[in-house]
N, C-alpha and C positions, 0 to 999 in steps of 0.2 A: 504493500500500500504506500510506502512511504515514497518509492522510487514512481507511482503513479502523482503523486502530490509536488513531489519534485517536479518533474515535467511539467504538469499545471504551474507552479510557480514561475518555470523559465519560460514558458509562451506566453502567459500572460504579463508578465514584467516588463519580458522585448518589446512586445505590443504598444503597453500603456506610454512607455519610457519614448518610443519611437512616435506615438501621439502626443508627448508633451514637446518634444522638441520639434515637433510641424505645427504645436502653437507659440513655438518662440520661446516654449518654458524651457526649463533644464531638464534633458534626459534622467538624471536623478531625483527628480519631485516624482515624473511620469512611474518609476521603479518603486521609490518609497509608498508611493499612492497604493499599487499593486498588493503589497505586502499586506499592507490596512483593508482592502475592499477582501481578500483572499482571507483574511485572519481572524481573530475571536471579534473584533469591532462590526463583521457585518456578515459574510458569508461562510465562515468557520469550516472551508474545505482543504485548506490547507495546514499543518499542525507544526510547531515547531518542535521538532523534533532533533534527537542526537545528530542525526546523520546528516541535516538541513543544517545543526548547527556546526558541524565539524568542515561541512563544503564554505562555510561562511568564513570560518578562520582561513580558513585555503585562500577564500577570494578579498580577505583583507591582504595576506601575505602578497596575494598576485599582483592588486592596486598599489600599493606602497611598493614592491618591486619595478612595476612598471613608470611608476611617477620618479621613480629613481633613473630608471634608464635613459627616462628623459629631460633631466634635469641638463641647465648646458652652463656646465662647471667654469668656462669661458666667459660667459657673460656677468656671472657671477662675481668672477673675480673683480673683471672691469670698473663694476659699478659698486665692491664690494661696501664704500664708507656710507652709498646713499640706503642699499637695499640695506644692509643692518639699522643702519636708523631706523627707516620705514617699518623694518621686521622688528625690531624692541619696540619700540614706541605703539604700533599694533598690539604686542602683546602685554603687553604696561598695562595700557589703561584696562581694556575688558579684565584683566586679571583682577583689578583693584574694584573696579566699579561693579561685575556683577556677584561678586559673593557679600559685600555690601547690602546688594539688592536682594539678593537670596534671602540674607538674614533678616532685615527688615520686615518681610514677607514669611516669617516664621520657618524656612526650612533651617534643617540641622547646621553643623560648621564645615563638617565632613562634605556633606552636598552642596555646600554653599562655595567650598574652597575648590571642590570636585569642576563646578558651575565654570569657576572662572577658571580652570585649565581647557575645557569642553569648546567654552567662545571665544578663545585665545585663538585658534585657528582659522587657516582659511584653506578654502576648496580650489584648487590650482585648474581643477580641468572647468569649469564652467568659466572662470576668469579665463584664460587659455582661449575658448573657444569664442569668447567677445573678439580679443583680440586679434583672432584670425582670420573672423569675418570682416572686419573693419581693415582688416592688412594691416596690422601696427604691432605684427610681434618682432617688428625687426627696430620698431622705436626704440630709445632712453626709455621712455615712457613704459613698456613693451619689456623691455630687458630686467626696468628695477623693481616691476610689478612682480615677476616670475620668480624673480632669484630673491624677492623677498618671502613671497610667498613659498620658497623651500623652507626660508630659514627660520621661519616662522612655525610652522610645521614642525622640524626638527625639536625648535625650543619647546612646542605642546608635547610633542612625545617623548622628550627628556622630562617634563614636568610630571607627566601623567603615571614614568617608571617612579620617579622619587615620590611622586603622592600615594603608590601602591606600598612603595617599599615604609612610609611613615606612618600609613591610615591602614593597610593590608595585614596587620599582624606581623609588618618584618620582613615582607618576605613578598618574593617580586617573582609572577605568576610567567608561565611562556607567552602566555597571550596579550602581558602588558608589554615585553622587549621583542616582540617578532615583528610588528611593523618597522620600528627601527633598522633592526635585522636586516631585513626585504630591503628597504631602502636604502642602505648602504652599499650590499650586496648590488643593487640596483644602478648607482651611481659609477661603481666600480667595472662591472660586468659594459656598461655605458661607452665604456673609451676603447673596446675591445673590437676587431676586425669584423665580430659575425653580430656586433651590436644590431644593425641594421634587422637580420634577418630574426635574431633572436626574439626583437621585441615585435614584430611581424606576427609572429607563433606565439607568443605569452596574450597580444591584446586580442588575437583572436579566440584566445582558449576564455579570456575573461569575459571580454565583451558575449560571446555567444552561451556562456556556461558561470561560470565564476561570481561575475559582476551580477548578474541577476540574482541571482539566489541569495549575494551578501548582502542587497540594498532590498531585496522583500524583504527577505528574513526578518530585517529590523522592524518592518512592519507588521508581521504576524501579530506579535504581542501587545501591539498598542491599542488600548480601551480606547476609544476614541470617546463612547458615551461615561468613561470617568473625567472627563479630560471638561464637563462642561461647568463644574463648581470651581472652576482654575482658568477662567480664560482672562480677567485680570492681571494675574500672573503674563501668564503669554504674551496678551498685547503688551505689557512693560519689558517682560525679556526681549522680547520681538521687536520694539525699538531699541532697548540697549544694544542689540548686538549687530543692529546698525550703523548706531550715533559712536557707541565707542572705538569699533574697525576703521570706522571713517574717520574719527580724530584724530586718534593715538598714529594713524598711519601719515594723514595730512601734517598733521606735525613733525613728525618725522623726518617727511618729504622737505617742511620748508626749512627744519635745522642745517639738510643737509645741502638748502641753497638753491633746493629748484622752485621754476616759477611757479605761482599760484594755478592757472590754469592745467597746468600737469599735474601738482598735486594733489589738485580737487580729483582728478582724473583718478590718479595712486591711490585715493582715500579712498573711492569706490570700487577700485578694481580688488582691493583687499577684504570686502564688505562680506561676501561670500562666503560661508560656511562649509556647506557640500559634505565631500565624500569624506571630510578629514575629521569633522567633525562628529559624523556617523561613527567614524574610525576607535576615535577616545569613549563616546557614549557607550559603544558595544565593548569594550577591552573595560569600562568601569563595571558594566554589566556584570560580563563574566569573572569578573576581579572581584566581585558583589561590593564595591564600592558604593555602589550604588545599584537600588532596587527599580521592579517592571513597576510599579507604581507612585516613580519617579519620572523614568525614562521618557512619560508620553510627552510633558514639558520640553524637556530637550529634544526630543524629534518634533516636535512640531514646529517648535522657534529655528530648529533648525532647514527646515522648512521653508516658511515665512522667510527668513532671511537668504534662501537657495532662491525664491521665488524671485525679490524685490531685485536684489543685486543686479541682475543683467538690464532692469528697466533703469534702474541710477550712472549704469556704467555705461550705455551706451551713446546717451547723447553727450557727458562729458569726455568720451575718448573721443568724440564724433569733433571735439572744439581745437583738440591738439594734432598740433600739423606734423607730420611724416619725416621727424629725424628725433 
């Protein structure tokens, strides 16, 4: 049964995820939607189960591998003094501001400090894909966006092993160091002769198999109809983790001396949650850092802020001109 449920998850994921990006939304809203319409929130044909959740770590490892392959360690360097600014100062402020927020709002300190490593991140392939429809991945703009948005990343999932290793009992789970893992692996394997072809065969094993299953999955278990005495919550987290990605990043931007219209540009391009965010939510999961009747919050805002991103980001890249 569970191998029939499987398949149902991967056709209808593809499906959904390939209608959300022919309405301009992000292929990963279309996936995480699947998961929720598929799971205990509405149609409960799909279960999560061991074996769904074991193909999920696989297709964390696969993602975080693949984002690694394609990281381009060149441009990185180039622009190394603006993207670190942009990548600190992104992860500054949501660090500070939403466990604040948490607390205020009555969750724990655990959850609350969990919170701001979760929104510290950003989603590299939806910002990615702004930019390559607009032609400006070959910008400044374009360059400090991406190689921030690794370094950013890097610093949530170095945050997320030491919050395991202080809140976890001690002790630091495979599930909380294998994204890392992947991605290094990722970046290294990256500079290698059959680079090309390797990640050829990884994105197709993911995108058709991998990728689906990890971004339903997450949806299986979300109450949707627990989720409606909490939407206060949401809508607040749902702008914080707009307003503080855009700051903490725009600041960043202009410490490290570029103009206002680019940085407005950077502040939005870093806004995006996505798949990295998915990433730490499921590795606190299964770390039981945090519980399913937490998690619907942070899938949702994460969500919401997967949705908004691409509508903020593309009339500001749309004002920065082509170097």
């Amino acid at each position: 049964m569970s191998y029939i449920e499987i398949g149902i998850l991967i056709f209808i994921t593809i499906i959904l995820g390939k209608i959300a990006k022919k309405l301009k939304i992000s292929e990963v809203v279309g996936q995480l939607l699947s998961g929720i319409i598929l799971g205990v929130s509405f149609l409960n044909v799909v279960h999560a189960t061991q074996l769904i959740h074991t193909l999920a770590e696989i297709g964390i490892f696969m993602l975080m591998f693949n984002s690694g392959m394609s990281s381009d360690i060149k441009a990185m360097r180039k622009y190394i003094k603006a993207s670190m600014l942009v990548a600190v100062m992104g992860v500054v402020v949501p660090a500070i501001v939403f466990p604040i927020a948490f607390l205020l709002l009555g969750y724990s300190l655990n959850v609350s400090l969990f919170a701001g490593v979760v929104f510290s991140a950003t989603s590299i392939s939806i910002t990615l894909a702004v930019l390559a429809e607009q032609k400006k991945l070959a910008t400044t703009m374009g360059a400090v966006i991406l190689s921030a948005a690794v370094v950013d990343d890097v610093i949530a999932l170095i945050a997320v092993m030491a919050f395991s290793i202080i809140f976890g009992g001690g002790t630091l789970g495979v599930g909380s160091i294998l994204p890392l893992i992947a991605f290094a692996l990722g970046i290294f394997l990256g500079k290698t002769s059959f680079a090309v072809n390797l990640t050829s065969v990884s994105n197709h094993i993911g995108d058709r198999f991998l990728y689906p299953i990890f971004f339903g999955a997450i949806g299986l278990e979300v109450t949707i109809q627990g989720l409606s005495n909490k939407l206060i919550p949401i809508a607040v987290f749902s702008t914080l983790a707009i307003m503080t990605k855009f700051s903490g990043s725009f600041i960043g931007a202009k410490i490290a001396g570029i103009n206002t219209p680019v940085a407005n540009a950077i502040g939005a391009g870093m806004i995006s949650r996505g798949e990295m965010a998915l990433i730490i939510t499921q590795i606190g999961l299964s770390s039981h850092m945090i519980d399913e009747s937490i998690s619907g919050e942070f899938i949702v805002t994460i969500i919401i802020s997967t949705i908004v991103a691409p509508i903020i980001m593309k009339p500001l890249f749309t004002k920065v001109s082509q170097n």
